[in-house]
PDB file of N, CA, C and O in Angstrom:
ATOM      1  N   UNK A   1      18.570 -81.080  10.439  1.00  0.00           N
ATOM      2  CA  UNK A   1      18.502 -80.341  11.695  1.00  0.00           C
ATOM      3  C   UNK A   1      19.919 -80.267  12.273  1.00  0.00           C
ATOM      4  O   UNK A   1      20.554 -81.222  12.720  1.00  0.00           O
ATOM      5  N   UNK A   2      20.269 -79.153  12.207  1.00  0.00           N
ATOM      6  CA  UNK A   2      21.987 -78.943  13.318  1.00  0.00           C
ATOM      7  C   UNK A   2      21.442 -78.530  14.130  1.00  0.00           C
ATOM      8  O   UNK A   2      20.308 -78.066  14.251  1.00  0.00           O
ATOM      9  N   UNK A   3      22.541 -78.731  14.987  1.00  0.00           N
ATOM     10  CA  UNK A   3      23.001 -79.062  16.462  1.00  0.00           C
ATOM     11  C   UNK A   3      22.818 -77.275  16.823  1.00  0.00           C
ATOM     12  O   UNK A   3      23.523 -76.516  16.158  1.00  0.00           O
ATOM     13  N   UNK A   4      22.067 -76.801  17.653  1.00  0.00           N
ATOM     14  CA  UNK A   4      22.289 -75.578  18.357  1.00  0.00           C
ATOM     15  C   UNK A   4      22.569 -75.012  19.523  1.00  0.00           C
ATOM     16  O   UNK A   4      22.454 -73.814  19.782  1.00  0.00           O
ATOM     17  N   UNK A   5      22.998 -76.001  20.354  1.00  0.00           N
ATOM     18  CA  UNK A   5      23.160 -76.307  22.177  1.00  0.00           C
ATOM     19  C   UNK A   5      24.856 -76.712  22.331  1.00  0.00           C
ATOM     20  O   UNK A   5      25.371 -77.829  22.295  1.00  0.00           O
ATOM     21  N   UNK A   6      25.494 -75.376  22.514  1.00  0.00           N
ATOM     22  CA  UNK A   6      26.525 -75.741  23.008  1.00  0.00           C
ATOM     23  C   UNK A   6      26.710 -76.558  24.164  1.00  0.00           C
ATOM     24  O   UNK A   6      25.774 -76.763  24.937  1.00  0.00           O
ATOM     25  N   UNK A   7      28.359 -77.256  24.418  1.00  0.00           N
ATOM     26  CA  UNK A   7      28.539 -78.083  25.572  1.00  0.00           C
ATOM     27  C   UNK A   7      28.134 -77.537  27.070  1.00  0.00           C
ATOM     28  O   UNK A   7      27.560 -78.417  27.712  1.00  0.00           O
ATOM     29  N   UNK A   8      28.254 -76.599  27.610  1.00  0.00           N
ATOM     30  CA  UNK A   8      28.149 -75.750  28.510  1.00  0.00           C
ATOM     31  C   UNK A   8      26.643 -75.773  28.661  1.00  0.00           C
ATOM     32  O   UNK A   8      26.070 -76.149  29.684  1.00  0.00           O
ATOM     33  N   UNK A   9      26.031 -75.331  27.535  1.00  0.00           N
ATOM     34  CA  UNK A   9      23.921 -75.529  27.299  1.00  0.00           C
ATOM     35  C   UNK A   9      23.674 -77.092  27.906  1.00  0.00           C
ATOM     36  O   UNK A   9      22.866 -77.341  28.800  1.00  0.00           O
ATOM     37  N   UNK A  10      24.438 -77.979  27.313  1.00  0.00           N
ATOM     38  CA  UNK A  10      23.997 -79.193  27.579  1.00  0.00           C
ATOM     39  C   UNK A  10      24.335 -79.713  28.640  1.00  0.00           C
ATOM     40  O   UNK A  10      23.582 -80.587  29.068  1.00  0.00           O
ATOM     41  N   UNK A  11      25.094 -79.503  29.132  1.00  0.00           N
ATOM     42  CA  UNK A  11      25.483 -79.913  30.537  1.00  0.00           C
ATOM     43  C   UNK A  11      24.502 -78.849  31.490  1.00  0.00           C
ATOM     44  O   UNK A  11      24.070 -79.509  32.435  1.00  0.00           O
ATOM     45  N   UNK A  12      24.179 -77.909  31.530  1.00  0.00           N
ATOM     46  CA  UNK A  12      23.494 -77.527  32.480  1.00  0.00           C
ATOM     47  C   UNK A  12      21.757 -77.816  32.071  1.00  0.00           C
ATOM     48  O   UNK A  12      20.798 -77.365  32.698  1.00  0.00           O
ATOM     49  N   UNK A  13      21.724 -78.440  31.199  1.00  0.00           N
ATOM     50  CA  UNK A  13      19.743 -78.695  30.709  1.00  0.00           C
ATOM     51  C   UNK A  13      19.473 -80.240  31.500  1.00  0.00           C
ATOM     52  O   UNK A  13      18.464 -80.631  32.087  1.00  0.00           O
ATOM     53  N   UNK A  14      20.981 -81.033  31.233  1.00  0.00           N
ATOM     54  CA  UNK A  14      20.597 -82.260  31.747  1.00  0.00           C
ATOM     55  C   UNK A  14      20.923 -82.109  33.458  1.00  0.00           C
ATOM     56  O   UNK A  14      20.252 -82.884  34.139  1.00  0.00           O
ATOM     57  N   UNK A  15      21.721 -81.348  34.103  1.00  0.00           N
ATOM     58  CA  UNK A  15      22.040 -81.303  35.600  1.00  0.00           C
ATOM     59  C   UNK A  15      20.322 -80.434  36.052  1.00  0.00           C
ATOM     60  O   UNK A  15      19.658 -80.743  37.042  1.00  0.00           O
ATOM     61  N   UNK A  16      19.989 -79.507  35.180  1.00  0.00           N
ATOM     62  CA  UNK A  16      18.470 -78.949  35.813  1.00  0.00           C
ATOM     63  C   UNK A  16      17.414 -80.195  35.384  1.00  0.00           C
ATOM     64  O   UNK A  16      16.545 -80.412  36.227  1.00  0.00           O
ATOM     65  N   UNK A  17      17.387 -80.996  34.235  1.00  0.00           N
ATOM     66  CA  UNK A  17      16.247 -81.790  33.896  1.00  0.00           C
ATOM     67  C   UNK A  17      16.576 -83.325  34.577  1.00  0.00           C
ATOM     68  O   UNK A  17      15.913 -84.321  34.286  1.00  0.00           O
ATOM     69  N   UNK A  18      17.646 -83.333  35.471  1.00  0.00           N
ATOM     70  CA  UNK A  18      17.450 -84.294  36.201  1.00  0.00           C
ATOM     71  C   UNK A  18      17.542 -84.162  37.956  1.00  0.00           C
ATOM     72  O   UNK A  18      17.432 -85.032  38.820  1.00  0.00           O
ATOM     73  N   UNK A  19      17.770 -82.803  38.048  1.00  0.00           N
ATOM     74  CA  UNK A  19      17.145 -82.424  39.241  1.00  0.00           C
ATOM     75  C   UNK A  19      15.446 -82.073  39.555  1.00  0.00           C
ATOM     76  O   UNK A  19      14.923 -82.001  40.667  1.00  0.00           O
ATOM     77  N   UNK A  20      14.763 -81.878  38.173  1.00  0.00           N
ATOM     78  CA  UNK A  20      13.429 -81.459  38.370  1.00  0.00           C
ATOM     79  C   UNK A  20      12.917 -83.037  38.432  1.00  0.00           C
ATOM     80  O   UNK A  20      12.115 -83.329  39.318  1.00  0.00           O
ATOM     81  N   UNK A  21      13.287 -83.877  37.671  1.00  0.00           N
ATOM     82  CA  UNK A  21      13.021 -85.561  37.677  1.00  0.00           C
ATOM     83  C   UNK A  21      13.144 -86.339  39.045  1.00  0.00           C
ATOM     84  O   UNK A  21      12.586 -87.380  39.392  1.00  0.00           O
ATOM     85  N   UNK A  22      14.239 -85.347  39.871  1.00  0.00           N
ATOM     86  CA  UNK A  22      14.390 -86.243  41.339  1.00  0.00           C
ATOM     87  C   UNK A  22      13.569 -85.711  42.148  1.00  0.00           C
ATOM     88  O   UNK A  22      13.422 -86.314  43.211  1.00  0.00           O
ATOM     89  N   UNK A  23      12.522 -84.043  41.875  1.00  0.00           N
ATOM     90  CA  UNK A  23      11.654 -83.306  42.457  1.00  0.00           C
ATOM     91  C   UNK A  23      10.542 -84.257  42.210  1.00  0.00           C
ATOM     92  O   UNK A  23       9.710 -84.245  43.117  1.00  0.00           O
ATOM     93  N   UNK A  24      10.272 -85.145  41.154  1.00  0.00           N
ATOM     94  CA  UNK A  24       9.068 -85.415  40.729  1.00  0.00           C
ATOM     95  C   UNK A  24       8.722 -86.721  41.239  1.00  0.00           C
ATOM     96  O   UNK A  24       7.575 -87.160  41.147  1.00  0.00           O
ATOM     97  N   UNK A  25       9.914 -87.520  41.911  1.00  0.00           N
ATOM     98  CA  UNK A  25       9.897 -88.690  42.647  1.00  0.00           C
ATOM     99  C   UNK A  25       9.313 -88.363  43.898  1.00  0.00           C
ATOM    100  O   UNK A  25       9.789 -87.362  44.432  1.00  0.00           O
ATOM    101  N   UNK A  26       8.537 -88.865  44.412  1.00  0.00           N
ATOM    102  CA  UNK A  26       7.581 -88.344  45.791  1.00  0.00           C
ATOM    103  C   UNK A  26       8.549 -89.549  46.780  1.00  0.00           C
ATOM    104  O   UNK A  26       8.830 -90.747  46.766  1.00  0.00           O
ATOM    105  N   UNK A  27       8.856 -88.073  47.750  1.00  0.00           N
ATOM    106  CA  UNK A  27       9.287 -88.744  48.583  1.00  0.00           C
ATOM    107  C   UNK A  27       9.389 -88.154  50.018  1.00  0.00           C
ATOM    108  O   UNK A  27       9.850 -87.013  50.066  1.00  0.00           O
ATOM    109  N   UNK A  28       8.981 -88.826  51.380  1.00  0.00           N
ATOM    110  CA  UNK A  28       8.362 -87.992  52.524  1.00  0.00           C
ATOM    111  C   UNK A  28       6.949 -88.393  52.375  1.00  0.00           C
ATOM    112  O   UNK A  28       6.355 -89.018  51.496  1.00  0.00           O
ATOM    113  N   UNK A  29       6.486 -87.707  53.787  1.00  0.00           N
ATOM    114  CA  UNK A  29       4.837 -88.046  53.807  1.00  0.00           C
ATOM    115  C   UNK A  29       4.221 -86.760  54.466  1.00  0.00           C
ATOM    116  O   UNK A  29       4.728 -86.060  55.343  1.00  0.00           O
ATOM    117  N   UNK A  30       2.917 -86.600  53.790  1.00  0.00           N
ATOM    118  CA  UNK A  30       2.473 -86.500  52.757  1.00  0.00           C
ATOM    119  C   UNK A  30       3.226 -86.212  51.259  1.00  0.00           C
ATOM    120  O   UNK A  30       4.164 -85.422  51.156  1.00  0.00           O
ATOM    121  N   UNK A  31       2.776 -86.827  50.337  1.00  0.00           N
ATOM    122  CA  UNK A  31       2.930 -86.293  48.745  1.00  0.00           C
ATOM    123  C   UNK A  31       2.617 -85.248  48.576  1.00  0.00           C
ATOM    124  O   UNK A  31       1.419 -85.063  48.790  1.00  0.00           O
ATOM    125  N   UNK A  32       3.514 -83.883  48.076  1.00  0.00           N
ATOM    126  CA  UNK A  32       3.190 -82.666  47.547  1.00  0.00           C
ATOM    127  C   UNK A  32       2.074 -83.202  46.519  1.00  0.00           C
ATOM    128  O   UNK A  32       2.009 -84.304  45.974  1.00  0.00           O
ATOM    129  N   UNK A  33       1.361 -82.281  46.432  1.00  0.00           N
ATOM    130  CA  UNK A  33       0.265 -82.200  45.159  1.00  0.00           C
ATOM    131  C   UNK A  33       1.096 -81.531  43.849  1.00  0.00           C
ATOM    132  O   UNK A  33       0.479 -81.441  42.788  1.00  0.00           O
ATOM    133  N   UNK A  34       1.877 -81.269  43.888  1.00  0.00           N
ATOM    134  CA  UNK A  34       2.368 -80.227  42.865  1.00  0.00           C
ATOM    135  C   UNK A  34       3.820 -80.881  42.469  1.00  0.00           C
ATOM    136  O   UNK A  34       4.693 -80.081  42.130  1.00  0.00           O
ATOM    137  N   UNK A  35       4.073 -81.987  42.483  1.00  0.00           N
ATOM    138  CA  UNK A  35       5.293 -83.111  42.186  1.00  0.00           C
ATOM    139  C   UNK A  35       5.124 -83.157  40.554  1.00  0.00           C
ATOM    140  O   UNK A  35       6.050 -83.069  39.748  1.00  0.00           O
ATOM    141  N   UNK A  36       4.354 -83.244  40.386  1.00  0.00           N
ATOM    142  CA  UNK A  36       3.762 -83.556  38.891  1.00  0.00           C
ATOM    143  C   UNK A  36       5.117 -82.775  38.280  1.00  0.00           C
ATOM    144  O   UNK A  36       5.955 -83.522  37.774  1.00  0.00           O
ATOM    145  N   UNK A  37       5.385 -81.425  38.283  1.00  0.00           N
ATOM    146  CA  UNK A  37       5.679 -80.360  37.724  1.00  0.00           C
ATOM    147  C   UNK A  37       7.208 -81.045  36.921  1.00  0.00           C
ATOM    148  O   UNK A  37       7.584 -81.072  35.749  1.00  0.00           O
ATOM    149  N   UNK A  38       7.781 -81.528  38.177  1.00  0.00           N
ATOM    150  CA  UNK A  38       9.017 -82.237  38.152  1.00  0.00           C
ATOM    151  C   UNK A  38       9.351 -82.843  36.732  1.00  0.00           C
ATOM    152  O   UNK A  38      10.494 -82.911  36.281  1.00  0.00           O
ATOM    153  N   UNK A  39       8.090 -83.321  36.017  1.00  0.00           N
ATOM    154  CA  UNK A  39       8.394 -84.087  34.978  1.00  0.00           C
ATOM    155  C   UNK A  39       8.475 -83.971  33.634  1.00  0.00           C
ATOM    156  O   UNK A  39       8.198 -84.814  32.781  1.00  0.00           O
ATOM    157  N   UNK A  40       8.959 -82.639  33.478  1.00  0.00           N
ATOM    158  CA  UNK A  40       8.882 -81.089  32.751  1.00  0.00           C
ATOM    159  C   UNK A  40      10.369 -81.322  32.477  1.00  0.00           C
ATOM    160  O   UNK A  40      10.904 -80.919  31.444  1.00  0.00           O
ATOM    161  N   UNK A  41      11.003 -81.972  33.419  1.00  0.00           N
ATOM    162  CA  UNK A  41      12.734 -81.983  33.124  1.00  0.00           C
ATOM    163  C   UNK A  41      13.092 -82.899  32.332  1.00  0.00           C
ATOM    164  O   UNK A  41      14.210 -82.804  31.827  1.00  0.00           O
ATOM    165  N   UNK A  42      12.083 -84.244  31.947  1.00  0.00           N
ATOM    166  CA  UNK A  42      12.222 -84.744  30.602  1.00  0.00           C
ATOM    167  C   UNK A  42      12.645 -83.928  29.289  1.00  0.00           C
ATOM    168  O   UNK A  42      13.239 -84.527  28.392  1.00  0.00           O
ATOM    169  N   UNK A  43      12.292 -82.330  29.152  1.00  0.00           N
ATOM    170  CA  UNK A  43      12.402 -81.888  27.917  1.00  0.00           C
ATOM    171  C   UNK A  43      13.869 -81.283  28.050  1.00  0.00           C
ATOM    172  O   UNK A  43      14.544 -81.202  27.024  1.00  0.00           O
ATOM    173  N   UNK A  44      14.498 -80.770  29.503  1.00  0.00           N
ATOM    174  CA  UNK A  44      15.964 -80.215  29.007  1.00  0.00           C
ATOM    175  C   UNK A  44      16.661 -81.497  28.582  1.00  0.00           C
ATOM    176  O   UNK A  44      17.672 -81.420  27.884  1.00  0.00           O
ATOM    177  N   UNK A  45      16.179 -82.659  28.960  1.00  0.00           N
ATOM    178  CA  UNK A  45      17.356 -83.840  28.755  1.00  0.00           C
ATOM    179  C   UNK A  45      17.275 -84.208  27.572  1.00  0.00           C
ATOM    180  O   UNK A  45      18.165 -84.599  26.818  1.00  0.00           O
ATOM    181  N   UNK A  46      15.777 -84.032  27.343  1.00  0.00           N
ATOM    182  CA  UNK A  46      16.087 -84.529  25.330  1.00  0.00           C
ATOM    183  C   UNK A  46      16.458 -83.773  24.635  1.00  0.00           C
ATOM    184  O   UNK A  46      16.790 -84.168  23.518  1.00  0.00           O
ATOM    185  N   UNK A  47      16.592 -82.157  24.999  1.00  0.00           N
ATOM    186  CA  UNK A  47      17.287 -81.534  23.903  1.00  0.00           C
ATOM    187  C   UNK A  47      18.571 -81.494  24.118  1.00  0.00           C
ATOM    188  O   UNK A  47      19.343 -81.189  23.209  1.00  0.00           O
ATOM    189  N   UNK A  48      18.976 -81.786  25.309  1.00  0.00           N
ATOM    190  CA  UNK A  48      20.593 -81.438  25.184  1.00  0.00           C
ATOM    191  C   UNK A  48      20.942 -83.121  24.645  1.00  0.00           C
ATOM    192  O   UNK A  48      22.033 -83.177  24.079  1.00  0.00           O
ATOM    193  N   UNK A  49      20.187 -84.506  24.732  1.00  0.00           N
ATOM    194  CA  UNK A  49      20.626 -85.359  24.047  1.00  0.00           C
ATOM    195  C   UNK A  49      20.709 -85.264  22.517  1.00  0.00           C
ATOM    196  O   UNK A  49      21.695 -85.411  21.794  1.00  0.00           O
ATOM    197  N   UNK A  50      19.348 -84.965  22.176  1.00  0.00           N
ATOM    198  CA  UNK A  50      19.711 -84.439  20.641  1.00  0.00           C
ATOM    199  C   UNK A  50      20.617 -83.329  19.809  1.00  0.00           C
ATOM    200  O   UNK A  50      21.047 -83.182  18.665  1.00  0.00           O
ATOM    201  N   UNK A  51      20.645 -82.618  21.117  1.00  0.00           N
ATOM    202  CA  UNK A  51      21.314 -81.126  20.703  1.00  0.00           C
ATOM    203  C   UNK A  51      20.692 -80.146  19.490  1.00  0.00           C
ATOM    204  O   UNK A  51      21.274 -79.439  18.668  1.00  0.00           O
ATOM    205  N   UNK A  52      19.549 -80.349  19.675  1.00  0.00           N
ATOM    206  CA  UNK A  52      18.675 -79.228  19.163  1.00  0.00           C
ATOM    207  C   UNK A  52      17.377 -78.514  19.909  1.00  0.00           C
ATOM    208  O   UNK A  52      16.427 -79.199  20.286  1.00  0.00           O
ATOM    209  N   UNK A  53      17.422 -77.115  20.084  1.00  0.00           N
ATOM    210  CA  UNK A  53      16.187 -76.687  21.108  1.00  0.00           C
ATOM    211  C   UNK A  53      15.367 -76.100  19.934  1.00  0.00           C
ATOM    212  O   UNK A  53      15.948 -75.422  19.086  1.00  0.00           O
ATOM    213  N   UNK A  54      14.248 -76.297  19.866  1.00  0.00           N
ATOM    214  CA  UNK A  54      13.305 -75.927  19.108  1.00  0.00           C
ATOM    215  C   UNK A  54      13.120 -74.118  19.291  1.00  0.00           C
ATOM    216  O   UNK A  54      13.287 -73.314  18.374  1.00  0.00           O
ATOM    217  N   UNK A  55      12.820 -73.851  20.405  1.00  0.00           N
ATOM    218  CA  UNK A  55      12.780 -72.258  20.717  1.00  0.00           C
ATOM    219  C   UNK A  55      13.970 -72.038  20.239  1.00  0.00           C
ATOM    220  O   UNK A  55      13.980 -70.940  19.683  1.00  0.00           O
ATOM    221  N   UNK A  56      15.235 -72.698  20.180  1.00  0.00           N
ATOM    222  CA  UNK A  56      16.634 -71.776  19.751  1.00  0.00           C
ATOM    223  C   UNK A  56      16.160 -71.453  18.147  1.00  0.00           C
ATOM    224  O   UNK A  56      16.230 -70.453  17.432  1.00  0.00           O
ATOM    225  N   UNK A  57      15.788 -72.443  18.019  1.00  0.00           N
ATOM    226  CA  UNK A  57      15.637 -72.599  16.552  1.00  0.00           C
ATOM    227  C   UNK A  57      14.526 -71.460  15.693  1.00  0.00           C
ATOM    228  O   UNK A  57      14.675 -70.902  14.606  1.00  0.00           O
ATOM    229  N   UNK A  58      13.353 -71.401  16.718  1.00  0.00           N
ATOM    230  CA  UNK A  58      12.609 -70.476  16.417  1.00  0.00           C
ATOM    231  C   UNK A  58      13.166 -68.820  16.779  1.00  0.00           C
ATOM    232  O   UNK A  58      12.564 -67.752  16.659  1.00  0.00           O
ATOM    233  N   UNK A  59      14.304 -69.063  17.173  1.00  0.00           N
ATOM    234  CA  UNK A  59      14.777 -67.497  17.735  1.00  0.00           C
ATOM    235  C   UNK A  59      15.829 -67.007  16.952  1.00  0.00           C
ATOM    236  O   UNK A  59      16.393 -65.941  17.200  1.00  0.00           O
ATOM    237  N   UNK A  60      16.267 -68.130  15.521  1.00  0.00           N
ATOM    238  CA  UNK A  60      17.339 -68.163  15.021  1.00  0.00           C
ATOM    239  C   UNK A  60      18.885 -68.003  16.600  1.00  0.00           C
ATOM    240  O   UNK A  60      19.916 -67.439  16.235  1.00  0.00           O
ATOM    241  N   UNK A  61      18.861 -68.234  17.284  1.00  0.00           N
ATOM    242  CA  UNK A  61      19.463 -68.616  18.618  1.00  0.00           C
ATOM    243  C   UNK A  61      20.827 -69.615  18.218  1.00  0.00           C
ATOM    244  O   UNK A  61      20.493 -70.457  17.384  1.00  0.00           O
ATOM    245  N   UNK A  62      21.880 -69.687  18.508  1.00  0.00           N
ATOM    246  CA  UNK A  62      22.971 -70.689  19.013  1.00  0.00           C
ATOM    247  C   UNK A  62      23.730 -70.497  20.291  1.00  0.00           C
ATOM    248  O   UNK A  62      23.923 -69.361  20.725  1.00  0.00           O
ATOM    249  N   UNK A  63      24.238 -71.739  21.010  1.00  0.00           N
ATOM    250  CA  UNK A  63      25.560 -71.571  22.049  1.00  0.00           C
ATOM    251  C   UNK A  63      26.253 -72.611  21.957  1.00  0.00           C
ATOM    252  O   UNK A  63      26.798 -73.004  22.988  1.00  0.00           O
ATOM    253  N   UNK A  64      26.470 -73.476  20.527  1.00  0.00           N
ATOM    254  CA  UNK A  64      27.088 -74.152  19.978  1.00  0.00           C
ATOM    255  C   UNK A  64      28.841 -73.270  19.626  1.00  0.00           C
ATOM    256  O   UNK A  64      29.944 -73.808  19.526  1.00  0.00           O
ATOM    257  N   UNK A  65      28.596 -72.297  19.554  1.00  0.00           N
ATOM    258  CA  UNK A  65      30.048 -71.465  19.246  1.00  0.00           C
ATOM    259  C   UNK A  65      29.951 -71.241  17.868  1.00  0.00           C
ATOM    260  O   UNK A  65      30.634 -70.289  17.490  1.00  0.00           O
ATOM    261  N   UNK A  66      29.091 -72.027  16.696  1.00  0.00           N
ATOM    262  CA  UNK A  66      29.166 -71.599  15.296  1.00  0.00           C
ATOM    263  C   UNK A  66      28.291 -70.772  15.644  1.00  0.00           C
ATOM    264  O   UNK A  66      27.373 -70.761  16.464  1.00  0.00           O
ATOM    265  N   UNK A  67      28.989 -69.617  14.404  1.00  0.00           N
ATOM    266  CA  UNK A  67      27.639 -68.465  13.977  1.00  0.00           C
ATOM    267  C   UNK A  67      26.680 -69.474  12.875  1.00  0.00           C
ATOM    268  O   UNK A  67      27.100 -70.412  12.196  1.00  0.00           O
ATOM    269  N   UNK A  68      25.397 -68.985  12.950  1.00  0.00           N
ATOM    270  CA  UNK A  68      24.481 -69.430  12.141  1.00  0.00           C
ATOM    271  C   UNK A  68      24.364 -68.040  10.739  1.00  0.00           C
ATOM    272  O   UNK A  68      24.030 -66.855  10.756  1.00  0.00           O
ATOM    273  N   UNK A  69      24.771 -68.862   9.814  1.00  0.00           N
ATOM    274  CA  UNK A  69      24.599 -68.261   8.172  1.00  0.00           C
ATOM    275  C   UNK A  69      22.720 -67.824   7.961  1.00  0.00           C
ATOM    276  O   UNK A  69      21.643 -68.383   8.164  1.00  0.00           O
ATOM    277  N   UNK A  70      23.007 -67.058   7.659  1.00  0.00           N
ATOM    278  CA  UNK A  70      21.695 -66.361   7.176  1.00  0.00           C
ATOM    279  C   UNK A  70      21.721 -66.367   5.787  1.00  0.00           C
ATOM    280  O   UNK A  70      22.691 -65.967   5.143  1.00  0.00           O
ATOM    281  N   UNK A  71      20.544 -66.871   5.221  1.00  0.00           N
ATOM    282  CA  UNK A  71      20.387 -67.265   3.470  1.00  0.00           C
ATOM    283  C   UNK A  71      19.584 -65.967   3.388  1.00  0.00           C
ATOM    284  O   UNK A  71      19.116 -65.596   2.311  1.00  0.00           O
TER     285      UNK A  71
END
């Protein structure tokens, strides 16, 4: 599996998937009902840790800066 998430991709998946993570911390009174959602930002952070997005992958997709070779 290569890497398909340029630096620029990854820095902005983990600044949105840990702003949706600080949405999902309930905080104030009453608790939104709809906090849950927040915890959806687990997935930009694991792909920009791994540096592979599955949809890129299914889109033949990069913003790594390499072109991807076609067999």
């Amino acid at each position: 599996m290569k890497t398909n998430i340029g630096i620029i991709d990854r820095s902005l998946r983990i600044i949105i998937g840990v702003l949706l993570l600080a949405w999902a911390i309930p905080v104030g009174f009453p608790p939104m009902d709809y906090n849950w959602i927040g915890w959806i930002g687990i997935v930009p952070i694991i792909t920009a840790i791994v540096g592979y997005c599955p949809l890129y992958g299914l889109l033949n997709l990069t913003t790594n800066g390499r072109t991807k070779i076609h067999a």
